[in-house]
C-alpha positions in Angstrom: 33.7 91.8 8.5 34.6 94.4 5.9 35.3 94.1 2.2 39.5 92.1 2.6 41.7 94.0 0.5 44.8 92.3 -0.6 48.8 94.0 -0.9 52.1 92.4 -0.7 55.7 92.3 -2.1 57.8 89.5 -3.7 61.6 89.6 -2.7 64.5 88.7 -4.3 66.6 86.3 -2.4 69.6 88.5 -0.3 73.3 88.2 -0.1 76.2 85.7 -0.8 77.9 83.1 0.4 76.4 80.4 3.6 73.1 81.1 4.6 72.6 81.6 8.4 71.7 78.2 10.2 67.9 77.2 10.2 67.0 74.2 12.8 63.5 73.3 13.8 60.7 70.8 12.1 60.3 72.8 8.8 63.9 73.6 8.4 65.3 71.2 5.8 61.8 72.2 3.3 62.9 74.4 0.4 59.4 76.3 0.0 57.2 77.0 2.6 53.5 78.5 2.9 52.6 80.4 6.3 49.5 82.2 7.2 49.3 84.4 10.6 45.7 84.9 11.2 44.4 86.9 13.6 42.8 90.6 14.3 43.7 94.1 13.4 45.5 95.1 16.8 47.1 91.6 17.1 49.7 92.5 14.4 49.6 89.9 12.4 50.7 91.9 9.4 53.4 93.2 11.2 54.6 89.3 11.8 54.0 88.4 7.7 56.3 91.6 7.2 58.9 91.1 9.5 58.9 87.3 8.6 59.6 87.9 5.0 62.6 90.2 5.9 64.3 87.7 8.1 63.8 84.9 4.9 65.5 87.2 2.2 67.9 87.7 5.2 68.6 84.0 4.9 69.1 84.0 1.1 65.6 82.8 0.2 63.1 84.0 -1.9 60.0 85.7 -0.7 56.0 86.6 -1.6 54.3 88.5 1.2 50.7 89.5 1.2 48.4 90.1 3.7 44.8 90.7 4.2 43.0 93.1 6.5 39.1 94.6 7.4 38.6 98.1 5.7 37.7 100.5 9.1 37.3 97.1 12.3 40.2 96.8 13.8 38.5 93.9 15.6 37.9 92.1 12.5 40.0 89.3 11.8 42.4 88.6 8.7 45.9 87.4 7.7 48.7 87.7 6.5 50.8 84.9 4.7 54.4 84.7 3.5 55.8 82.0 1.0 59.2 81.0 1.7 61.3 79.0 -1.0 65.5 78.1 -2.0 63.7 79.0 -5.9 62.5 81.9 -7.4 58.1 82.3 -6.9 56.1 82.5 -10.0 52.8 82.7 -7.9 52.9 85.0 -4.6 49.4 83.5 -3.8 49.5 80.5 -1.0 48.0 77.0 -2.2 47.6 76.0 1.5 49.8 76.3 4.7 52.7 74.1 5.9 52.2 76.7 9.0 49.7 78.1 10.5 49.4 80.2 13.7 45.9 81.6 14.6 45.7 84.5 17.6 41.7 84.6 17.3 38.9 81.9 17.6 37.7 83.1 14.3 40.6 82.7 12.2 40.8 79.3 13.9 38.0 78.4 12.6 38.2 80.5 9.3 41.4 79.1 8.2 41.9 75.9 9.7 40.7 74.0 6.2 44.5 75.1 4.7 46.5 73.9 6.9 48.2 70.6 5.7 48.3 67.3 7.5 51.6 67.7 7.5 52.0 70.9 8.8 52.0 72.6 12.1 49.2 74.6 13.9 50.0 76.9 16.2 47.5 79.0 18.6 47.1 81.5 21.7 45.5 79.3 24.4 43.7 82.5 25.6 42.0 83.7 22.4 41.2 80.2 21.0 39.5 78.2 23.7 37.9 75.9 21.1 41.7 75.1 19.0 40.4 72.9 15.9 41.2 69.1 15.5 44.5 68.3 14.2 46.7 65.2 14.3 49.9 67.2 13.3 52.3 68.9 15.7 50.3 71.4 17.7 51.4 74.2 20.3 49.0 76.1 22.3 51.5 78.9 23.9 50.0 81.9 25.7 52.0 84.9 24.1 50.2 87.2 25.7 51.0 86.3 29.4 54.7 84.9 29.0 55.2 88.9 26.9 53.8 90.5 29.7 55.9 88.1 32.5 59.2 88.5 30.3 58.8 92.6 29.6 56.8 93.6 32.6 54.0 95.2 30.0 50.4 94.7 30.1 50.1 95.8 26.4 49.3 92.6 24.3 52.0 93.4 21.5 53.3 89.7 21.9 54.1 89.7 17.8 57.5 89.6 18.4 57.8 86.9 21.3 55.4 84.8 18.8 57.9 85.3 15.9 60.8 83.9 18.4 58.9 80.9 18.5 58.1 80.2 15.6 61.7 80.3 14.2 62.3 77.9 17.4 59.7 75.6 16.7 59.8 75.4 13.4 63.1 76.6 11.9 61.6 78.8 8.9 63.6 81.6 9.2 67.3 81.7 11.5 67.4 83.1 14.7 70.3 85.5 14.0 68.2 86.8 10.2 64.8 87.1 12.6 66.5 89.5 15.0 68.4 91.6 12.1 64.6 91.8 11.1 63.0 92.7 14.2 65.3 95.4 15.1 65.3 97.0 12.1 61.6 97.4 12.0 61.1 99.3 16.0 62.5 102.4 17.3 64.8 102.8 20.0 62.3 103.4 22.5 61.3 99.9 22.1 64.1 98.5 21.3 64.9 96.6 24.6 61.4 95.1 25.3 61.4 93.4 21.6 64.9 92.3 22.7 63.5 90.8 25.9 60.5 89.6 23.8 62.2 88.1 21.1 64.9 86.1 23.5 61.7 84.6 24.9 60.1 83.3 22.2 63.3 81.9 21.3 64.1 80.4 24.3 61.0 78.8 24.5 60.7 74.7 25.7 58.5 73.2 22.6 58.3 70.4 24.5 56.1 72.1 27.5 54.1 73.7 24.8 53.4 70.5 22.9 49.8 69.3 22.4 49.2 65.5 21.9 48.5 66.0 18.3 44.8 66.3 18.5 43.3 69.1 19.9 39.5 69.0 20.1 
């Protein structure tokens, strides 16, 4: 891999009044660490950016960086968000309560940060060896349930992935994730990341659902 070169934002939480409804197993936290890792063309950055814009959406406070290979697209790297009811003093993550790898290597690369009482999250298909952990675990193929749902061979499953994790895991509302999404695609799109986005929404956790030990 290339030299990793760091960039980010820190955000202000956004609007008044009731936040939008958050339900899943890391909704009632008031700060959350989440790293997507993955490679270049798997748009992890994209999902740390997006993310982020559906939290402030949510009236929370937000640090976003990411990381990325200078010039190898098929490098891996990631991009983490830090999600909290209180302002952030540090926008650097301490460890994840989340983490959702789309590559064997970041698998294996970031696996040490994930907490034991955090969630891991992976794409069957790219990470045929998922690392051993007793927490909640979901191996869901993004991939193939983007391309049943949109009728695209193109792997651009980042937004179907984002569905699920607000399903799952209730760090950002359904109804803020969606403001986010659409805001960030043009109309040409607009309908498959609708389609996409319903789907990983939609999405039974339960048929997803590893033992808690993958090995």
């Amino acid at each position: 891999m290339s030299e990793i070169t760091p960039s980010g934002f820190t955000q202000p939480a956004i609007g008044t009044g009731p936040a939008p409804v958050r339900t899943g197993l890391l909704a009632e936290r008031d700060f959350l660490e989440v790293r997507f890792g993955g490679t270049g063309e798997q748009g992890v950055i994209l999902m740390g950016v997006v993310l982020a814009m559906a939290a402030t959406l949510d009236h929370r406070y937000v640090a976003q960086t990411q990381t990325y290979g200078l010039g190898e697209r098929e490098g891996y790297g990631h991009s983490d968000v830090i999600i909290s009811d209180y302002p952030i003093d540090y926008p650097e993550i301490e460890g994840a309560d989340l983490l959702l790898v789309l590559c064997q290597d970041a698998a294996d690369g970031y696996m040490d940060l994930l907490r034991p009482s955090g969630i891991l999250i992976y794409e069957p298909d790219e990470v045929v060896a998922p690392p051993s952990f007793k927490g909640p675990t979901f191996g869901i193929p993004f991939n193939r349930l983007y391309s049943e749902v949109t009728g695209q061979s193109e792997t651009a499953a980042e937004v179907l992935a984002l569905g699920a994790v607000a399903a799952i895991t209730g760090v950002v509302s359904p109804v803020s994730l969606r403001k986010a999404v659409l805001s960030t695609v043009g109309a040409g799109v607009k309908g498959v990341n609708e389609k996409a986005l319903a789907r990983g929404l939609g999405l039974d956790s339960a048929e997803w659902r590893k033992d808690g030990t993958c090995s």
